[in-house]
C-alpha positions in Angstrom: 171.4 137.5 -46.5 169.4 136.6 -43.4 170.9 134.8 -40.5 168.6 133.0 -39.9 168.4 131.9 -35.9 169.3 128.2 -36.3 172.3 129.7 -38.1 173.2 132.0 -35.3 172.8 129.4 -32.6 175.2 127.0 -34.5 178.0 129.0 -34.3 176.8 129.8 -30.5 176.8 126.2 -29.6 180.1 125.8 -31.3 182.4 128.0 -29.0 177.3 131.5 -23.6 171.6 150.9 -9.2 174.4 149.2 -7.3 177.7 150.3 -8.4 179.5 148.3 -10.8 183.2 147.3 -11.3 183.8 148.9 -14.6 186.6 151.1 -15.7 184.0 153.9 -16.2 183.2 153.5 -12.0 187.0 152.7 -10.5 190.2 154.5 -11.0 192.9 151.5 -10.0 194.1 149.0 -12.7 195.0 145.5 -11.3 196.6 142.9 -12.7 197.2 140.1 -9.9 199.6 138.2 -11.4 198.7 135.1 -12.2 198.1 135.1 -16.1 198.5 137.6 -19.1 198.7 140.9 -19.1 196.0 141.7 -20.9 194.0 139.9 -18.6 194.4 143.3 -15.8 191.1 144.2 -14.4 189.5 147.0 -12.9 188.7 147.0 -9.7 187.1 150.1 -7.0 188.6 148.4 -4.0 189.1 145.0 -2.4 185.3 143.4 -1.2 184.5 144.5 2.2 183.2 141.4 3.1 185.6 138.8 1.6 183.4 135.5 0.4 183.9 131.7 -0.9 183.4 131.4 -3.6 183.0 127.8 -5.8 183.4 128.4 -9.6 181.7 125.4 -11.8 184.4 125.3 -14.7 186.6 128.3 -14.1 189.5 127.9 -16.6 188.5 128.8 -20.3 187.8 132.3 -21.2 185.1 133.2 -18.8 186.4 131.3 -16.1 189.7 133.1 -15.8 188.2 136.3 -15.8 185.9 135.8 -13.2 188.8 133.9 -11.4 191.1 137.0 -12.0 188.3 139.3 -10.5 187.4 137.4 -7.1 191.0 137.0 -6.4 191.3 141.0 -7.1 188.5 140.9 -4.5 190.0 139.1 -1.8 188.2 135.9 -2.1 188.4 132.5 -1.2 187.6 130.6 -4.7 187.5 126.8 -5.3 187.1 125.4 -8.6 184.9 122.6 -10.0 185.8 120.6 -13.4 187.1 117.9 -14.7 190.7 119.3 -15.1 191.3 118.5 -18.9 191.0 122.3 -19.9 194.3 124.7 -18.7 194.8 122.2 -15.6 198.3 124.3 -14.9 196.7 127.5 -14.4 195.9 128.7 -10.6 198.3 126.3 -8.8 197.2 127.6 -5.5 193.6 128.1 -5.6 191.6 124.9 -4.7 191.0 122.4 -7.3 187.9 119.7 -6.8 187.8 117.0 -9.4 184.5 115.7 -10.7 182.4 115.5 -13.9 179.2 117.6 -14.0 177.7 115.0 -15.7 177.3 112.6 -12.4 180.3 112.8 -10.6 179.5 115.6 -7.8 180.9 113.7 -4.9 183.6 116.4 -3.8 181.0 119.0 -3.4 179.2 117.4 -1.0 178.6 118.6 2.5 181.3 122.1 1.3 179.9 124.9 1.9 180.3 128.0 -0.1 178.7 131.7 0.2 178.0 131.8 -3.5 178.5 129.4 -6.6 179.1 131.1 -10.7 178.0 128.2 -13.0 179.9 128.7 -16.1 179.2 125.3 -17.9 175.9 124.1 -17.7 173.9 123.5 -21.0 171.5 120.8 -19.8 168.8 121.3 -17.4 169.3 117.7 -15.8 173.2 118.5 -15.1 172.2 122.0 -13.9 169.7 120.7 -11.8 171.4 118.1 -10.0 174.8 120.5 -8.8 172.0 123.0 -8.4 170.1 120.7 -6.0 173.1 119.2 -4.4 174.3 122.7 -3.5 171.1 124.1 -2.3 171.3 123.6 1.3 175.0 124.4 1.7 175.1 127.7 -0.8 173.4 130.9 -0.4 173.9 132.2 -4.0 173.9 130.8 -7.5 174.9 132.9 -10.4 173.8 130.6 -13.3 175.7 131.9 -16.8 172.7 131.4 -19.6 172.5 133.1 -23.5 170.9 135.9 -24.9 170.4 132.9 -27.4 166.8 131.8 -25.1 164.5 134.1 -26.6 162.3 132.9 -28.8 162.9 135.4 -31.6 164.7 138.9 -32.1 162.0 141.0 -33.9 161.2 143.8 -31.4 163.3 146.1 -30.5 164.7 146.9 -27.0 163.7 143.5 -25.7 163.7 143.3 -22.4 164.1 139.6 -19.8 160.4 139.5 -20.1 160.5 138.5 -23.5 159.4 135.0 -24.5 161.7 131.9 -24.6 162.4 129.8 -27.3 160.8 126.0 -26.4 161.6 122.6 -27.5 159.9 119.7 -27.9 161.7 117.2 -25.9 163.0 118.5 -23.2 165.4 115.9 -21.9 167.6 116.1 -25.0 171.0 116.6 -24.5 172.5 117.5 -28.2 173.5 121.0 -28.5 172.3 121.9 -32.2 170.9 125.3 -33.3 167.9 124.3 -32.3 168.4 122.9 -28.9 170.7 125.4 -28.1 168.8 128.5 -26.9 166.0 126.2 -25.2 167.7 123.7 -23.2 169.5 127.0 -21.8 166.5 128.8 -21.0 165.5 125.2 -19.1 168.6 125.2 -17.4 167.8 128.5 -16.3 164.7 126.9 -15.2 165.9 124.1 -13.3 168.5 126.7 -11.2 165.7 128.7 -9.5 163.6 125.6 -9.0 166.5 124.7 -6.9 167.0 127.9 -5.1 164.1 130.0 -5.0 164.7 133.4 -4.7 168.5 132.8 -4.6 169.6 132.9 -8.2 170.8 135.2 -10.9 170.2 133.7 -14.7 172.5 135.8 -16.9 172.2 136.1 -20.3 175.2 136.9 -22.1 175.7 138.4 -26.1 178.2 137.9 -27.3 181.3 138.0 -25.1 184.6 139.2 -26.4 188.2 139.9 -25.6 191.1 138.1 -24.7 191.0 134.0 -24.6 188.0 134.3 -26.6 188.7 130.8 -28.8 185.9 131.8 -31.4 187.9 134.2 -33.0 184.4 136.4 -33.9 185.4 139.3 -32.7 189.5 138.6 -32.8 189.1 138.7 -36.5 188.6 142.2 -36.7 191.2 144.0 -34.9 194.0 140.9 -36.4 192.3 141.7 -39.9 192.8 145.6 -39.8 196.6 145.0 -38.5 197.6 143.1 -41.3 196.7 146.3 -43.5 195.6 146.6 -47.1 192.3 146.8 -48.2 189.6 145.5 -45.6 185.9 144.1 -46.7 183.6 145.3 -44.3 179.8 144.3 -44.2 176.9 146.7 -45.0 177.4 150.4 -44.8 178.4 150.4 -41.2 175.4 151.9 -39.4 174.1 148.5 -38.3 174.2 148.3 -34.7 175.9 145.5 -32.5 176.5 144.6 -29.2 179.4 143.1 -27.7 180.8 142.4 -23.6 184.1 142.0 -23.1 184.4 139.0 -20.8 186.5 141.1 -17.8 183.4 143.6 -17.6 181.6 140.4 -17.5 183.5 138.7 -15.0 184.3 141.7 -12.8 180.1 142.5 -13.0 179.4 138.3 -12.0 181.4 138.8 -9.1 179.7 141.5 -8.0 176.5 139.7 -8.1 178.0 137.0 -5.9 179.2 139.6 -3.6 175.8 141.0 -3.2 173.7 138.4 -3.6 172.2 139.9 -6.3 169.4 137.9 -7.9 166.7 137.7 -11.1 167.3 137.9 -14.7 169.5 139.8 -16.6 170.5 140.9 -20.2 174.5 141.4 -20.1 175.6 143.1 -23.4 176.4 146.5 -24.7 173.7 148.9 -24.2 171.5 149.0 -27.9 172.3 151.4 -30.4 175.7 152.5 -28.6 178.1 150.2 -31.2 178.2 150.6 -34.7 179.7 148.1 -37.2 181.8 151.5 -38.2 182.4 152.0 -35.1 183.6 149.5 -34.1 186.0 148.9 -37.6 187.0 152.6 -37.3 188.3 152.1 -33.9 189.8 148.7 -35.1 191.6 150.9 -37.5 192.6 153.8 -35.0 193.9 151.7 -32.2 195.9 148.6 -35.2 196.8 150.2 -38.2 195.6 153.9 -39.6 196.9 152.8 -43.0 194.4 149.7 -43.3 191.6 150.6 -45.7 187.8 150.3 -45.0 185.5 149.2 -47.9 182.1 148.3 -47.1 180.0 146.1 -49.3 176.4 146.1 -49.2 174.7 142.9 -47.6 173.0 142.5 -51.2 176.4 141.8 -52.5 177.5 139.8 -49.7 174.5 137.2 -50.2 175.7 137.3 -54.1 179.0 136.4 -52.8 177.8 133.7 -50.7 179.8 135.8 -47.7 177.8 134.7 -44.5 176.8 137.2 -42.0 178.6 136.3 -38.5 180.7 133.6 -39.4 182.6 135.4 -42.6 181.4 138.7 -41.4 181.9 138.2 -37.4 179.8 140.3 -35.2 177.6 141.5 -37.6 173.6 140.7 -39.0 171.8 142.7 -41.2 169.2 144.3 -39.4 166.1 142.3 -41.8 163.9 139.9 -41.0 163.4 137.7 -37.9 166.9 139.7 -36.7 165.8 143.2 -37.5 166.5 143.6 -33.8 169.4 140.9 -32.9 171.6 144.0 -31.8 168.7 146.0 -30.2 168.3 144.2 -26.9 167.9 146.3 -23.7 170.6 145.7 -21.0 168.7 148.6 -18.7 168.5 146.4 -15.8 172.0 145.0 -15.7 172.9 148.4 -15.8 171.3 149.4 -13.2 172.4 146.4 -11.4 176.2 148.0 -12.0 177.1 146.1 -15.2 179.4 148.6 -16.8 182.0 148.7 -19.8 185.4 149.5 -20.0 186.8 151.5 -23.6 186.5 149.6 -26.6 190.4 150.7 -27.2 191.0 148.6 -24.6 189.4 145.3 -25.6 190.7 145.4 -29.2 193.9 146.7 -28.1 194.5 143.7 -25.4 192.7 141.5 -27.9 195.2 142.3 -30.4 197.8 141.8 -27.8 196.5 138.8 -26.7 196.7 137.2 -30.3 199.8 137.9 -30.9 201.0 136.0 -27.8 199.5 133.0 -29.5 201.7 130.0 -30.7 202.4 130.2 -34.9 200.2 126.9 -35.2 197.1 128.8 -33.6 198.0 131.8 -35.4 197.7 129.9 -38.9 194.0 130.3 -39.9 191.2 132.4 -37.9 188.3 129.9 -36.8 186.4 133.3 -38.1 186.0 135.7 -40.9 187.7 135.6 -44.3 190.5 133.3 -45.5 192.8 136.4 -47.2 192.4 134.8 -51.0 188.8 134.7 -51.1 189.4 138.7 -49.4 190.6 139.6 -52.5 188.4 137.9 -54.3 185.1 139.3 -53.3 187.1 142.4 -52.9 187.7 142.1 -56.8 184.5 142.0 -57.8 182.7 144.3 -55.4 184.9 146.9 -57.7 183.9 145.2 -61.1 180.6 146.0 -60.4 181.3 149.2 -59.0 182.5 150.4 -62.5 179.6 148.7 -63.9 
């Protein structure tokens, strides 16, 4: 039952000691205004020192919350994309139209304190806004994948950790295999551009509202429908999750600060649980839903894939035994905090349920409800042997 890491990276591909801006740090909830509810944010205080700040995307799921956060912070934000994803939202920020794949010309001669690079997967594209900006920006935040390392068999993995490689480096097809590498080159190609002036972050996976995966969504949108719930393994194996306003809230910080290296930017290891995390599903969406786990032996029986039927979770086995085991230590330290888990499946939930019917249909996630039952069924045939 193995996912294996060209598996993982698929689905990746698919769908990236100061003190932080977590809920656990700040007392004031904010919500600015400009998008859902559940997109409110917690904030210490406005910035002291109130930047500009150019955002490289800035308008699917990340990209909002980070927007949300520097506006929070008294900013001065510009965004950078094509404008063919949420064009209507943030009618009066600045807008620059271009294409990341050659089309830079409205960047040049702005200057900006700080740049976030939310949507760069080749190192060619990466390096040319990262070289354009150079002499015009003093800080580049570039947003990478916990997907670059090479393997996840060691436990409490640190950024020193070796990089996965590829061949040819100048592809540009995003496939399992090219996924993880051509990030870690991108990576590459930022601080090549910027010495000593960027932050490569490396993101697991990030959850919460907008999220258009659905791979955490399933969970808390499962356990509110109610009945009887398949859950994978025996819940002890551990997982990691962000939720994309710590995220955000944390990226701006960096920007603020000028904060640079490498950094892990995930749950701390060994603090989430798979039962954990379904038992607070259950507590916060529906008390009456009913948990019944199924051993991973089962599951690969069952042909029920780890992560994609089975969002968030791997067995712990394998090339994986440590998948959820990587240390976030230094962006901790670097004020990288998170807010309650109530609150992201909460506002997760809440956020669904906003959702038109047509979206609401089928889950790009988890289990279609017939085979549920199905698996379900004979999980308890063999049960009674």
């Amino acid at each position: 039952m193995t996912l294996t890491r060209r598996e993982f990276l698929r689905t990746s591909a698919a769908t990236g000691a100061a003190v932080g801006l977590s809920s656990t740090l700040a007392g004031v909830l904010v919500n600015p205004g400009h998008l859902l509810a559940t997109d409110a944010i917690y904030l210490a205080e406005p910035a002291r020192q109130p930047i500009k700040l150019l955002i490289l995307g800035g308008t699917a799921f990340l990209g909002p919350a980070i927007v949300n956060a520097a506006v929070a912070r008294g900013h001065t934000i510009t965004l950078f994309n094509r404008g063919k994803t949420n064009p209507q939202l943030y009618p009066e920020l600045e807008k620059l139209r271009g294409d990341r794949n050659g089309d830079l010309e409205a960047l040049a001669g702005r200057q900006w304190d700080a740049v976030i690079d939310t949507s760069g997967y080749y190192p060619r594209v990466v390096k040319m806004s990262a070289e354009l900006l150079a002499p015009n920006v003093g800080h580049y935040t570039f947003i990478s994948s916990i997907s670059v390392y090479r393997d996840f068999k060691t436990p409490d993995m640190t950024e020193a950790a070796p990089v996965g490689t590829i061949d040819d480096p100048t592809i540009e097809e995003i496939t399992g295999e090219t996924y993880g590498p051509l990030k870690a080159l991108c990576e590459q190609a930022a601080e090549a551009a910027m010495p000593g002036r960027v932050a490569n972050i490396r993101p697991g996976l990030i959850v919460g509202p907008r999220d258009r995966s659905d791979r955490f969504t399933y969970w808390p949108v499962r356990i509110a429908r109610g009945g009887e719930v398949l859950c994978p393994g025996n819940g002890d194996d551990f997982i990691q999750i962000i939720d994309v306003r710590d995220l955000g809230e944390w990226l701006v910080m960096l920007s603020e600060r000028r904060i640079t290296g490498v950094y892990n930017a995930d749950s701390a290891p060994r603090a989430i649980t798979m039962g954990s995390l379904l038992a607070k599903c259950r507590e916060v969406c529906n008390p009456q839903a009913e948990l019944t786990w199924t051993d991973a032996e089962f599951l690969a029986e069952q042909e029920v894939q780890a992560w994609s039927n089975m969002p968030c979770w791997v067995p712990a086995e394998g090339d994986e035994v440590a998948f959820a085991l990587v240390s976030t230590t230094k962006a901790q330290a670097a004020g990288l905090g998170r807010r309650p888990l109530d609150d992201t499946i909460r506002d997760t939930l809440a956020w669904w349920q906003q959702q038109p019917a047509e979206r609401r249909q089928k889950m790009r996630a988890g289990m279609d409800p017939e085979r549920e039952v199905e698996v379900l069924k004979a999980w308890h045939e063999r049960a009674r042997g």
